[in-house]
C-alpha positions in Angstrom: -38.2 -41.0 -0.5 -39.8 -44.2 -0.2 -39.8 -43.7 3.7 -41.4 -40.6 3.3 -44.0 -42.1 1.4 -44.8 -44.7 3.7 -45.0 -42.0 6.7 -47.4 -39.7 4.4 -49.6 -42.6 4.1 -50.2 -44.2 7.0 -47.9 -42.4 9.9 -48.8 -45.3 13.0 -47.9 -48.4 10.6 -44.3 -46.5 9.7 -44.2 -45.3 13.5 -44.4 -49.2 14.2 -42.0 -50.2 11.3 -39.1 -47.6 12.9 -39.4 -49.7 16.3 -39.4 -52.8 14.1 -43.0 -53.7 14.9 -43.9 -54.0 11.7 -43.1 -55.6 8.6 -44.6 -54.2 5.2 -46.0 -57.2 3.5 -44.6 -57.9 -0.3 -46.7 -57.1 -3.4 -46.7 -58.0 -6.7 -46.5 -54.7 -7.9 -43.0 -54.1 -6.4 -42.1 -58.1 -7.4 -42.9 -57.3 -11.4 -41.7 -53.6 -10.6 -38.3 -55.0 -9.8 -38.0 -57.4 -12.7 -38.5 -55.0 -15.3 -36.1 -52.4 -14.2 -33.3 -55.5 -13.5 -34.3 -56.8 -17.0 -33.6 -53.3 -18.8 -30.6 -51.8 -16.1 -28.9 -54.7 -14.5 -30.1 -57.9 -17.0 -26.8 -59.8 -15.5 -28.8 -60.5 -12.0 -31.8 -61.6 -13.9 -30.8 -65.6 -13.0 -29.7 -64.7 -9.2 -32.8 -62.8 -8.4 -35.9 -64.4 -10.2 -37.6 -67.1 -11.5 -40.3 -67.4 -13.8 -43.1 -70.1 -13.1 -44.4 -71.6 -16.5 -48.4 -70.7 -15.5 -50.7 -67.9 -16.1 -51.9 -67.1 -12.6 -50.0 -66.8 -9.1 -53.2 -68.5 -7.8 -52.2 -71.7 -9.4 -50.7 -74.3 -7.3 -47.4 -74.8 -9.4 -46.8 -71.1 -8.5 -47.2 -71.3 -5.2 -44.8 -74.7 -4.8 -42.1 -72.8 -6.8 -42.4 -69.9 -4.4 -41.9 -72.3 -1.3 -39.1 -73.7 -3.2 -37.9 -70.7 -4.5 -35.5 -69.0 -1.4 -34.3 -65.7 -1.8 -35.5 -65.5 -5.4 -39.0 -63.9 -6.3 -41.0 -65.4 -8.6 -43.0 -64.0 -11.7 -45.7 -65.9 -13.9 -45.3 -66.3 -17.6 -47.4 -63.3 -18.4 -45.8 -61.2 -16.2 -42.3 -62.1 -18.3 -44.0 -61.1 -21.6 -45.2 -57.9 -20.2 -41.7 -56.9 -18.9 -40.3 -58.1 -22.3 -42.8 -55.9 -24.5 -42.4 -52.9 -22.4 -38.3 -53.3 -22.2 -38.8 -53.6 -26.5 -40.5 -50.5 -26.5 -38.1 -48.6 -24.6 -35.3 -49.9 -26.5 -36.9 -48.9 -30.2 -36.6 -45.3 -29.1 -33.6 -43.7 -30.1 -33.7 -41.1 -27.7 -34.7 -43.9 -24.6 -32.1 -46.6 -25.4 -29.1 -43.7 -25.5 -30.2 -42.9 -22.0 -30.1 -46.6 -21.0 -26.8 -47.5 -22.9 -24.9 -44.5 -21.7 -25.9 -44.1 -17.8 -24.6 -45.3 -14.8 -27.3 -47.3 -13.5 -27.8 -47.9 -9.8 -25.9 -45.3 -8.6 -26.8 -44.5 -4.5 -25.9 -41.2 -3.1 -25.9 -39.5 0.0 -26.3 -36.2 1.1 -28.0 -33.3 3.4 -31.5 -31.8 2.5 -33.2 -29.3 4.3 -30.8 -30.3 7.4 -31.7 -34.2 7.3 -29.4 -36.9 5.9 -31.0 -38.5 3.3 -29.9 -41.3 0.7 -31.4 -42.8 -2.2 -30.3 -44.8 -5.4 -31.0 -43.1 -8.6 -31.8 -45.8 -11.4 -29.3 -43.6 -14.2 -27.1 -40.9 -13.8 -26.7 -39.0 -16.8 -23.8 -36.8 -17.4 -24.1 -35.1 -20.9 -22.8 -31.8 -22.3 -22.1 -30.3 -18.8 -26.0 -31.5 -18.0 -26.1 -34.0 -15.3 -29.4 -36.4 -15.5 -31.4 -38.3 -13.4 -33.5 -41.0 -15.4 -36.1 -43.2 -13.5 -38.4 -45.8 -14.9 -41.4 -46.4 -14.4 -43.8 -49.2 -15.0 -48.2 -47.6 -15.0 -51.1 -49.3 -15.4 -52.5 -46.0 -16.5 -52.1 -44.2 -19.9 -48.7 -43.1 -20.0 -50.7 -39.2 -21.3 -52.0 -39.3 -17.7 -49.0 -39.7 -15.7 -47.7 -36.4 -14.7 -51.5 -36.3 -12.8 -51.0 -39.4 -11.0 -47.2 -38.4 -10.4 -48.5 -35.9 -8.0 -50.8 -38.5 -6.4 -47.6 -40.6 -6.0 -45.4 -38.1 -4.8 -43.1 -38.2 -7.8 -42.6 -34.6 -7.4 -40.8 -35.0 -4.3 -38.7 -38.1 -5.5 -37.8 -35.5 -8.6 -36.9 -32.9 -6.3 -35.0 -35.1 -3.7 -33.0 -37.0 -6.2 -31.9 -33.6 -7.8 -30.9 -32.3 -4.5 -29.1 -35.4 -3.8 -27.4 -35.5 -7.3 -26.8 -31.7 -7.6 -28.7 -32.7 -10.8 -29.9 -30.2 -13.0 -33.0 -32.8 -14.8 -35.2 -35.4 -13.6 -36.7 -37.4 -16.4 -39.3 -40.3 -15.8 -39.6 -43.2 -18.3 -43.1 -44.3 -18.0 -44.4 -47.5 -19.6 -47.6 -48.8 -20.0 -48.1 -52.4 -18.7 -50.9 -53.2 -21.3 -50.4 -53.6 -24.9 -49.2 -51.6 -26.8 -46.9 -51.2 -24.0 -46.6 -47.2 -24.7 -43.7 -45.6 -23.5 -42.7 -41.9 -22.9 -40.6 -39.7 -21.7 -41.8 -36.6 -19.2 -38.7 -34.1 -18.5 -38.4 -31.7 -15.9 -35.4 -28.8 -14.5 -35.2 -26.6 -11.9 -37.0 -24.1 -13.1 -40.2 -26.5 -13.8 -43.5 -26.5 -11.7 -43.3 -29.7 -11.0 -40.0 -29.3 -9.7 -41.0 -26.5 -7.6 -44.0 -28.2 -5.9 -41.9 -31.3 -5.2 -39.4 -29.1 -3.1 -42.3 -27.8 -1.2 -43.4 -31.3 -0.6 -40.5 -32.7 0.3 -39.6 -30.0 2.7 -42.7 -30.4 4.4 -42.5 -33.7 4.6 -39.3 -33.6 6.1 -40.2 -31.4 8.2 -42.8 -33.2 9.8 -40.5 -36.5 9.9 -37.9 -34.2 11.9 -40.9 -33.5 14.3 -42.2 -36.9 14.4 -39.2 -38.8 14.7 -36.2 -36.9 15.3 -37.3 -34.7 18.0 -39.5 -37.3 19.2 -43.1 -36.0 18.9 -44.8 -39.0 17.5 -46.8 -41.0 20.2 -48.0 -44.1 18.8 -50.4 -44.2 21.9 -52.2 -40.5 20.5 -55.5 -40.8 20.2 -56.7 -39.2 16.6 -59.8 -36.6 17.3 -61.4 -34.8 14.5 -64.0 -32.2 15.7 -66.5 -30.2 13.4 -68.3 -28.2 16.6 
């Protein structure tokens, strides 16, 4: 999925990453992304994966030295800790959010065949309750958490729903979105097979796999193509 979504957004810099011309540079995002789902699904690799640099800023110059000094570990600023620690306390104070969390498998990769391609993933929690079986993925916004089935779409959280379901054979996807600013609101947006939003991620992801099969598969994709748009 996250493939995908790096081809749907700019196809030449993923055509150059396949021949490993490329490298996708790091971000901050996925840094304090990662941290806050190890904190609340895997809290045992907190202390082999990150460090946290006493400072308010990763412009500071104490940051930056601890990064240098930091190997394989990332690095998150004091702030960035509380942040992840309010929205992890959140979560947890919801009855219905901490059952999910304390009774999953978390982590869990699969592998499997999807509109004819091979495709893999690693759902965050698998969920298997009353004959139900659940995919739970978490999510850290910087938007209100009311608006986040719009900006799912923008994301393409519709086809990560509907790829992770196929890949599962799961029959619900739910996203646990949390704010990032205080109060740190969480939620919780479900979705089956017979949803919309289900539904429109199947036709996305099909299309999209689709044009990876054409692009890269059968070998259409020329990085030397010249793009022409015409309006004669």
């Amino acid at each position: 999925n996250s493939m995908l979504g790096r081809m749907t957004e700019n196809i030449r810099l993923f055509a150059l990453w396949m021949e490993g011309r490329y490298e996708y540079p790091s971000s901050s995002h996925f840094v304090l992304g990662d941290y806050f789902h190890t904190l609340i699904l895997e809290p045992h690799k907190l202390e082999s994966k990150f460090l946290m640099a006493d400072v308010s800023s990763r412009n500071t110059k104490a940051y930056k030295d601890l990064v240098e000094d930091a190997g394989n570990k990332d690095v998150i600023t004091r702030p960035e800790y509380y942040m992840a620690k309010n929205m992890s306390e959140n979560i947890m104070a919801h009855d219905i959010l901490r059952e999910v969390i304390e009774e999953s498998e978390h982590e869990v990769p699969s592998v499997n065949e999807v509109f004819g391609i091979k495709c893999k993933g690693k759902a965050d929690m698998v969920w298997d309750v009353d004959g139900v079986r659940i995919i739970a993925d978490l999510k850290s916004t910087s938007k209100y958490v009311t608006d986040f089935e719009k900006y799912a779409y923008i994301y393409g959280y519709h086809r990560q729903a509907a790829m992770y379901m196929e890949l599962f054979d799961a029959d619900e996807f739910w996203f646990i979105p949390s704010e990032k600013a205080f109060p740190y609101t969480p939620a919780l947006y479900r979705y089956g097979r017979n949803s919309e939003f289900f539904r429109n991620g199947m036709n996305r992801l099909e299309r999209d796999l689709s044009t990876y099969r054409t692009m890269f598969i059968e070998g259409q994709y020329n990085l030397n193509d010249l793009l022409i748009v015409e309006d004669i």
